[in-house]
MDTraj code that builds the backbone (N, CA, C; nanometers):
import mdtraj as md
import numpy as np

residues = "UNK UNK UNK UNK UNK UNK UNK UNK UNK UNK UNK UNK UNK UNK UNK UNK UNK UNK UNK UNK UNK UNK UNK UNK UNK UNK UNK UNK UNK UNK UNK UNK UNK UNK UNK UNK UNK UNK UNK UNK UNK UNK UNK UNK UNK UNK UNK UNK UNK UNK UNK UNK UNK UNK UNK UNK UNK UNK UNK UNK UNK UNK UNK UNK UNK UNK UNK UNK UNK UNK UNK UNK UNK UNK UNK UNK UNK UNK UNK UNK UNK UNK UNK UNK UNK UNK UNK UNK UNK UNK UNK UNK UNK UNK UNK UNK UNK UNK UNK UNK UNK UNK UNK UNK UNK UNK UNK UNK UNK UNK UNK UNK UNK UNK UNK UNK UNK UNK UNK UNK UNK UNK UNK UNK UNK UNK UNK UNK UNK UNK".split()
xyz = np.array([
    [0.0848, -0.1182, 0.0000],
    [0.0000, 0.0000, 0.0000],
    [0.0890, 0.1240, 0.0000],
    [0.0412, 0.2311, -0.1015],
    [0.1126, 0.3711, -0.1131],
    [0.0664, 0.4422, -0.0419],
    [0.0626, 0.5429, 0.0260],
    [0.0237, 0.6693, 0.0743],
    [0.1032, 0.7606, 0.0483],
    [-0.0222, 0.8573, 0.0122],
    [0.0109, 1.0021, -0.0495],
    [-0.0657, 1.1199, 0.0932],
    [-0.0069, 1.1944, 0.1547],
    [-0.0520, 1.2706, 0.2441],
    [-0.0332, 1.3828, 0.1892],
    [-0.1177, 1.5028, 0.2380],
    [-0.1390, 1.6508, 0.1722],
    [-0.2095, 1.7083, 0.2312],
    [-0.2146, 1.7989, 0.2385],
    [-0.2768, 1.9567, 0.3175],
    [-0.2040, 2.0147, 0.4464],
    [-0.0666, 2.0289, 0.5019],
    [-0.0190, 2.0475, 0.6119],
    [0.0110, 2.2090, 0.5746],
    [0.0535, 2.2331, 0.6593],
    [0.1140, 2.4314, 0.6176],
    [0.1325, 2.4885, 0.7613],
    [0.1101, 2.6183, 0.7266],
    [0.0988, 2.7073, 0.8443],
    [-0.0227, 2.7796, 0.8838],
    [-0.0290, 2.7839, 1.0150],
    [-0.1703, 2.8573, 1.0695],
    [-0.1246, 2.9091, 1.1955],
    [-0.1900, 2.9888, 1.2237],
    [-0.2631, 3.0408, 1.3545],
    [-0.3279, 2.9686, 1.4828],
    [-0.3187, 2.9806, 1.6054],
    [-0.3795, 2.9415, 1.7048],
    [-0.5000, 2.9369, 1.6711],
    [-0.5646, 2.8732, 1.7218],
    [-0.7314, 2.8465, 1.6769],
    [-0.7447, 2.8239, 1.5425],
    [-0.6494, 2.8159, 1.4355],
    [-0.7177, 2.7808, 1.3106],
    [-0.7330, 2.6112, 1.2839],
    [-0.8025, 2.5906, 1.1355],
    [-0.7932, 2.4608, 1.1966],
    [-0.7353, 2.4335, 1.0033],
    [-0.7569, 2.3216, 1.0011],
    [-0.6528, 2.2739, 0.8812],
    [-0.7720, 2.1088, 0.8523],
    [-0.7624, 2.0631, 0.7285],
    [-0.7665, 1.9101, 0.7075],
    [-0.6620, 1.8345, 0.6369],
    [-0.6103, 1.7532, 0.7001],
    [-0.5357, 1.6667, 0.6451],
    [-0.5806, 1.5770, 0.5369],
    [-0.5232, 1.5089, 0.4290],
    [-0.5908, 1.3746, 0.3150],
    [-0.4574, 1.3219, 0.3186],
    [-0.5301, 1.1717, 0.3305],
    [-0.4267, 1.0662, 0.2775],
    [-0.5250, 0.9697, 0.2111],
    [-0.4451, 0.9666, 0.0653],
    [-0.4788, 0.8848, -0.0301],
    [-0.4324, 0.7179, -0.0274],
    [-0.4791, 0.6236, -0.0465],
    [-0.4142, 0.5216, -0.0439],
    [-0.3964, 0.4202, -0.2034],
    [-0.3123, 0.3806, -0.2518],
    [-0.2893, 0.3231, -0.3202],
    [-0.2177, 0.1703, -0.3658],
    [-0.2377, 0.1338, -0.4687],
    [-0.1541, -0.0312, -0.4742],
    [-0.2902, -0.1294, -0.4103],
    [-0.1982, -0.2090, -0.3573],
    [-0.2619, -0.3668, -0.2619],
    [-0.3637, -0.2679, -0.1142],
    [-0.4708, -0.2227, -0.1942],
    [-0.5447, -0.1234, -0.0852],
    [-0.6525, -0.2179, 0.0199],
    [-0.6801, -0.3612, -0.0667],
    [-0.7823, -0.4364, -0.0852],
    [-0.7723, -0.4901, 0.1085],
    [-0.5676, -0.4824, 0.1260],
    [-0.5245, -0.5750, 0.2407],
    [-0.5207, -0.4777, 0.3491],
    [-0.5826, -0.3274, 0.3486],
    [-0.5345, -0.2664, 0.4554],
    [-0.7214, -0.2475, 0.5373],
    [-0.6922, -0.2839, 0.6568],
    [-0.7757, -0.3327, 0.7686],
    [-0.8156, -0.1714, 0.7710],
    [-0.7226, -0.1210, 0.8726],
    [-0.7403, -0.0005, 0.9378],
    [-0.6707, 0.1363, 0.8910],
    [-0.6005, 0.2459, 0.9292],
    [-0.5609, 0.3645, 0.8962],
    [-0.5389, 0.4589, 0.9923],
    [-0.4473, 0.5009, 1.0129],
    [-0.4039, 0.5976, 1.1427],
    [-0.3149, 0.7249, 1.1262],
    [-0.3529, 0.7904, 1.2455],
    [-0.2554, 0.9120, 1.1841],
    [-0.1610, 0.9290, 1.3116],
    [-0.0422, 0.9606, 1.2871],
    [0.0457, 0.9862, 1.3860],
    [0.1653, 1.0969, 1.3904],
    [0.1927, 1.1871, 1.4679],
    [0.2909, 1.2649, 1.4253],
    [0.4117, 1.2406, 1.5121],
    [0.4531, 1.3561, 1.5065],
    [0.6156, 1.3785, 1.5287],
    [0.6325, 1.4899, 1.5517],
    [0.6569, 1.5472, 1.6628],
    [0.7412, 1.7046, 1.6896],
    [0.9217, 1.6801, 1.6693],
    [0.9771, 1.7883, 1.6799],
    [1.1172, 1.7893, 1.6441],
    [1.1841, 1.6901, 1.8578],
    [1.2661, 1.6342, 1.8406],
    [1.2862, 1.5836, 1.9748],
    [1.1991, 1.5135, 2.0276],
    [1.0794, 1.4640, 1.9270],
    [0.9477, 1.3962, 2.0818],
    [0.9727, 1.2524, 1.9343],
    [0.8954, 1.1783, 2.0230],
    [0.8545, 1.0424, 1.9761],
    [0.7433, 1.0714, 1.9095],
    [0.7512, 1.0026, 1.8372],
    [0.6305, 0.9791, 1.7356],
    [0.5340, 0.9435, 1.7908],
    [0.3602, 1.0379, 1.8450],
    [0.2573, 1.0051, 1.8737],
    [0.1310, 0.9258, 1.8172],
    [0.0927, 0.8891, 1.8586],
    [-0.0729, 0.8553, 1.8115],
    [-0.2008, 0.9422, 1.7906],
    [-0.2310, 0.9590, 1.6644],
    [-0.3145, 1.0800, 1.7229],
    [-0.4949, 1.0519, 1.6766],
    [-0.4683, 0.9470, 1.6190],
    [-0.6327, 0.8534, 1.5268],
    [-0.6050, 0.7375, 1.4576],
    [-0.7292, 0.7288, 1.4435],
    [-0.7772, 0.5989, 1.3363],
    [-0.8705, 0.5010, 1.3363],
    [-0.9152, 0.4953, 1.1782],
    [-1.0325, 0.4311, 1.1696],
    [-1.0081, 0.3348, 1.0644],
    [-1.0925, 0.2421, 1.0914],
    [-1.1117, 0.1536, 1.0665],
    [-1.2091, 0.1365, 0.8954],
    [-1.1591, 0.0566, 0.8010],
    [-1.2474, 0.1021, 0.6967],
    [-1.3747, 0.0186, 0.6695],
    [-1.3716, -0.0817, 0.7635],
    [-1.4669, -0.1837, 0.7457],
    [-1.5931, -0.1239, 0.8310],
    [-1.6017, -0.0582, 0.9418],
    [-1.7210, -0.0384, 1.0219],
    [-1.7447, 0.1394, 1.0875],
    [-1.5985, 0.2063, 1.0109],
    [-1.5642, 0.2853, 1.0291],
    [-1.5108, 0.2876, 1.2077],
    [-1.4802, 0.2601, 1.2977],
    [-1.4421, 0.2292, 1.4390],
    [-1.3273, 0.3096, 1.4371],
    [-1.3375, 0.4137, 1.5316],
    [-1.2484, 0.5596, 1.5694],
    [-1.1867, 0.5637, 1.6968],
    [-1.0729, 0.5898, 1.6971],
    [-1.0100, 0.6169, 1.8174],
    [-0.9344, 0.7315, 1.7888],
    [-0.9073, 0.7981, 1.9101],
    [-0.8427, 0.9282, 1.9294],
    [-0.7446, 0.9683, 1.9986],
    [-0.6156, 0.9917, 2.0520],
    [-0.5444, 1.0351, 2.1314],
    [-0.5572, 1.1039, 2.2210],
    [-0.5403, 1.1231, 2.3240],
    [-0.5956, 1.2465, 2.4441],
    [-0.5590, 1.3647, 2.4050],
    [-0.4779, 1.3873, 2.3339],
    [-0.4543, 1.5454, 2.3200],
    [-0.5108, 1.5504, 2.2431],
    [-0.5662, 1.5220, 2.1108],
    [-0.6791, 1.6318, 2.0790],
    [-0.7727, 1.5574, 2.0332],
    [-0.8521, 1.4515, 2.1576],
    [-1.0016, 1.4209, 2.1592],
    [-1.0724, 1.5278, 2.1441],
    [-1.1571, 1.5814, 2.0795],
    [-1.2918, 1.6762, 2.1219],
    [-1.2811, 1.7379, 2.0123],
    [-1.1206, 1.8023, 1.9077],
    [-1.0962, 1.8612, 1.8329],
    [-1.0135, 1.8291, 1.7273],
    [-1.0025, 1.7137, 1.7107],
    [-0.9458, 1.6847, 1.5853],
    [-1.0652, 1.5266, 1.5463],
    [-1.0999, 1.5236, 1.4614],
    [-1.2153, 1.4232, 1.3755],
    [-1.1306, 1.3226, 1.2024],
    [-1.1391, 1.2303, 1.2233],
    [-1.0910, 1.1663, 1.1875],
    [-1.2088, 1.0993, 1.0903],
    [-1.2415, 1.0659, 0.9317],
    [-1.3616, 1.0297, 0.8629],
    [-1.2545, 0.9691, 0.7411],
    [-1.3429, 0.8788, 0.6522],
    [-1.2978, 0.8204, 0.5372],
    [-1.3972, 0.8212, 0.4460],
    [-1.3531, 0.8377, 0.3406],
    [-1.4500, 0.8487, 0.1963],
    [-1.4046, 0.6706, 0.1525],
    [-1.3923, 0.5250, 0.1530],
    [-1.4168, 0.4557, 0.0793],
    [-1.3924, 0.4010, -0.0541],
    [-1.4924, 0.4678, -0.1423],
    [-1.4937, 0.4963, -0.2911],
    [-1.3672, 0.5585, -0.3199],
    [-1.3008, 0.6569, -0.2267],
    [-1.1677, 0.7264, -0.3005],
    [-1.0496, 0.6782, -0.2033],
    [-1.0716, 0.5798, -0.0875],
    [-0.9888, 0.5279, -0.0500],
    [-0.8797, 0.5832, 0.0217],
    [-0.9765, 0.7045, 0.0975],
    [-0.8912, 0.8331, 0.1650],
    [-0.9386, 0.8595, 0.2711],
    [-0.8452, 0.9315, 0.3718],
    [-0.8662, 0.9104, 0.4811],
    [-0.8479, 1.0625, 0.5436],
    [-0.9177, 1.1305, 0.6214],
    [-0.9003, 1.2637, 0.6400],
    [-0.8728, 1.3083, 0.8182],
    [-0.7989, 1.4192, 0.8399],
    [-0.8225, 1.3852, 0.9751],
    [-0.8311, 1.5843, 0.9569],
    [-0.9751, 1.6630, 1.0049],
    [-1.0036, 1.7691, 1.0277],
    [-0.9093, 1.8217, 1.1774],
    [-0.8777, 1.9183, 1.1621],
    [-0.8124, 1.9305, 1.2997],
    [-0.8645, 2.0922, 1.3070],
    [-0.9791, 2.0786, 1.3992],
    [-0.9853, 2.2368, 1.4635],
    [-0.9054, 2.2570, 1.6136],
    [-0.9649, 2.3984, 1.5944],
    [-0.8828, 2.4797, 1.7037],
    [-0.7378, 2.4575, 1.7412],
    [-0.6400, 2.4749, 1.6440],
    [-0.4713, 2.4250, 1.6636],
    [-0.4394, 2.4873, 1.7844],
    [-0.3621, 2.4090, 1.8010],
    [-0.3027, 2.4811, 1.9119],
    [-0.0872, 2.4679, 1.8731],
    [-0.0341, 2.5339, 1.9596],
    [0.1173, 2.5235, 1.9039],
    [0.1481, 2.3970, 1.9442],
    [0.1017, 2.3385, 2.0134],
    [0.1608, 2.1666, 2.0269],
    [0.1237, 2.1090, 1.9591],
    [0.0495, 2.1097, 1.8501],
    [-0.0323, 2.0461, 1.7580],
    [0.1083, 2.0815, 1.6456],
    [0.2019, 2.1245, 1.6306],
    [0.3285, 2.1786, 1.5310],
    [0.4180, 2.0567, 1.5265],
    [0.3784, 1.9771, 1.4621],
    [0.4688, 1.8382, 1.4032],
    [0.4838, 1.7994, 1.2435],
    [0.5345, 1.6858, 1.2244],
    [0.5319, 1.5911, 1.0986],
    [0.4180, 1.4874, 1.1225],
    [0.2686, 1.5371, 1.0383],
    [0.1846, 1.4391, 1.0590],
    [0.2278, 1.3091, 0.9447],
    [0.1967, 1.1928, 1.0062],
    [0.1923, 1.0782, 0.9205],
    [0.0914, 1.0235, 0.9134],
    [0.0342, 0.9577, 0.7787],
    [-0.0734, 0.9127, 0.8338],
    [-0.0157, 0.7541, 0.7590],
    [-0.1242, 0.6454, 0.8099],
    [-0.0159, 0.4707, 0.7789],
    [-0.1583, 0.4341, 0.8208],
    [-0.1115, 0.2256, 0.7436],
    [-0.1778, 0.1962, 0.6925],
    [-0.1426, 0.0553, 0.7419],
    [-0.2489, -0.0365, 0.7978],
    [-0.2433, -0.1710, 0.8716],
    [-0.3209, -0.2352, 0.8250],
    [-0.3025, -0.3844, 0.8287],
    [-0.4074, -0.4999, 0.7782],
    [-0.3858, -0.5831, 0.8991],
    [-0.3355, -0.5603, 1.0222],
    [-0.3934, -0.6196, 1.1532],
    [-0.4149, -0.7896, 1.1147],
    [-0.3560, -0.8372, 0.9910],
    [-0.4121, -0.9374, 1.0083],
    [-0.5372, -0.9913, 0.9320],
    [-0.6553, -0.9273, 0.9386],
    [-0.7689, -0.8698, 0.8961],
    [-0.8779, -0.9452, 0.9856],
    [-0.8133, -0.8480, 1.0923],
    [-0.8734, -0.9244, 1.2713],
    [-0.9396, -0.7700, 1.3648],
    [-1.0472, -0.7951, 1.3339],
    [-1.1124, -0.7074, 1.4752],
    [-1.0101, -0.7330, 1.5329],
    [-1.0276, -0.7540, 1.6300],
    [-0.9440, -0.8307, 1.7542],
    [-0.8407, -0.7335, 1.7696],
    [-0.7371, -0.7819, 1.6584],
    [-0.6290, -0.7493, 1.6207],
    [-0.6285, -0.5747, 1.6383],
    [-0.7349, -0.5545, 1.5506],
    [-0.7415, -0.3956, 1.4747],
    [-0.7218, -0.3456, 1.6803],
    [-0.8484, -0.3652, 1.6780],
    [-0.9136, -0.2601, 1.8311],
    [-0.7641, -0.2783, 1.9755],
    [-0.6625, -0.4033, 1.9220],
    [-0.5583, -0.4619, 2.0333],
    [-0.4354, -0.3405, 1.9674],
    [-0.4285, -0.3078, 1.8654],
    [-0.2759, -0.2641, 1.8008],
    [-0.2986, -0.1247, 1.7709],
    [-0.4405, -0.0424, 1.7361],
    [-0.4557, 0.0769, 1.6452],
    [-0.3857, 0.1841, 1.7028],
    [-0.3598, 0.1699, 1.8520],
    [-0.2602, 0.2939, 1.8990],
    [-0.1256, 0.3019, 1.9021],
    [-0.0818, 0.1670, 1.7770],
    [0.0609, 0.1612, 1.8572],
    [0.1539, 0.1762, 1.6745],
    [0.2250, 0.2146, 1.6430],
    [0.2722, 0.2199, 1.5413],
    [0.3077, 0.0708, 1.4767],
    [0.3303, 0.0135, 1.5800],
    [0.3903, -0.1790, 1.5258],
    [0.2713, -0.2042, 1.4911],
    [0.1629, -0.1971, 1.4897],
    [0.0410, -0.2125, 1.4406],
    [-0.0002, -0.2071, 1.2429],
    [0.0945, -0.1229, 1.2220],
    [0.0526, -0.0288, 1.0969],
    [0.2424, -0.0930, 0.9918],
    [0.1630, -0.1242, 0.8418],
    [0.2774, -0.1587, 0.7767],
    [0.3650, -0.0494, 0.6702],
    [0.2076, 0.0257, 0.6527],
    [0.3010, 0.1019, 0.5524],
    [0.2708, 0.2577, 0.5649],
    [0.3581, 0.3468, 0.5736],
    [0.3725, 0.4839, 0.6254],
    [0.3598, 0.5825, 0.4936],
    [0.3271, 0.6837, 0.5128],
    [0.3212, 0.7920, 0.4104],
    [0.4415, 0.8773, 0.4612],
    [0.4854, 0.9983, 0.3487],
    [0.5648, 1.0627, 0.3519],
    [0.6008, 1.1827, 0.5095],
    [0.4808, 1.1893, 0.5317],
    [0.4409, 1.2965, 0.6094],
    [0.4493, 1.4378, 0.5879],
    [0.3408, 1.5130, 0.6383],
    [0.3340, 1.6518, 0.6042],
    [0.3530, 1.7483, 0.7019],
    [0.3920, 1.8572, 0.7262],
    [0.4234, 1.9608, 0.8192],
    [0.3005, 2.0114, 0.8720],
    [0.2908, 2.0488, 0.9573],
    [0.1545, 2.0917, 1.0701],
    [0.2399, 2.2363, 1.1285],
    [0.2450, 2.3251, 1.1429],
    [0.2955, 2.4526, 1.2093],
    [0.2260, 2.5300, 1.2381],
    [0.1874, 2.5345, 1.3984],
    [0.0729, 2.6528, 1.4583],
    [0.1561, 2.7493, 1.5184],
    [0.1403, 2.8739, 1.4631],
    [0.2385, 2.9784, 1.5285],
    [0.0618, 3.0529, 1.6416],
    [0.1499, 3.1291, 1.7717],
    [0.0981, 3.1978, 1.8588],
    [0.1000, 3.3338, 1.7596],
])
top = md.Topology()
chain = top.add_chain()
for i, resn in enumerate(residues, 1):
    res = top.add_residue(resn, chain, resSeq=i)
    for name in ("N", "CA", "C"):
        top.add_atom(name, md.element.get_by_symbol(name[0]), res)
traj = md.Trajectory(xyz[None], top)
């Protein structure tokens, strides 16, 4: 599976941004879909993901309430809306791509963890200036 990620840039506190990741190739084998970033010095977080079979969402604590995570299907893309930025929200989003197997089980046991997920997109820049 390919991934193509797009829409990152620069904003403002409170603005908000949507992310797309496209998926491509052997799309048929990927279970689930997640997004995860990266600040400069931090570990690579968890920050969503859903599932394409029942749509099944999970969220990271930092930005439950304000960042929404949806998939279109038919175009095999995966979006993650992010309102109200805030400057910690200023990373390398990734968004990646898991076939768990092609295990509930599996999906709902691994979706927060990067070993979960096989194939990664490029990643895009996120920058919230104060």
């Amino acid at each position: 599976v390919q991934l193509q990620a797009s829409g990152g840039g620069s904003v403002q506190v409170g603005d908000s941004l949507r992310l797309a990741c496209t998926a491509s190739g052997r799309t048929f084998s990927s279970y689930g879909m997640g997004w995860f970033r990266q600040a400069p010095g931090q570990e690579r977080e968890f920050v969503a993901t859903i599932s394409w079979s029942d749509g099944s969402i999970a969220y990271g604590e930092s930005v439950e309430g304000r960042f929404t995570i949806s998939r279109d299907n038919a175009k095999r893309t995966v979006y993650l809306q992010m309102n109200n930025l805030k400057p910690e929200d200023t990373a390398v989003y990734y968004c990646a791509s898991g076939s768990f197997g092609d295990s509930y089980y599996a999906y709902h046991q691994l979706r927060r963890f990067q070993r979960g997920y096989d194939s990664w997109g490029q990643g895009t820049q996120v920058t919230v200036s104060s």
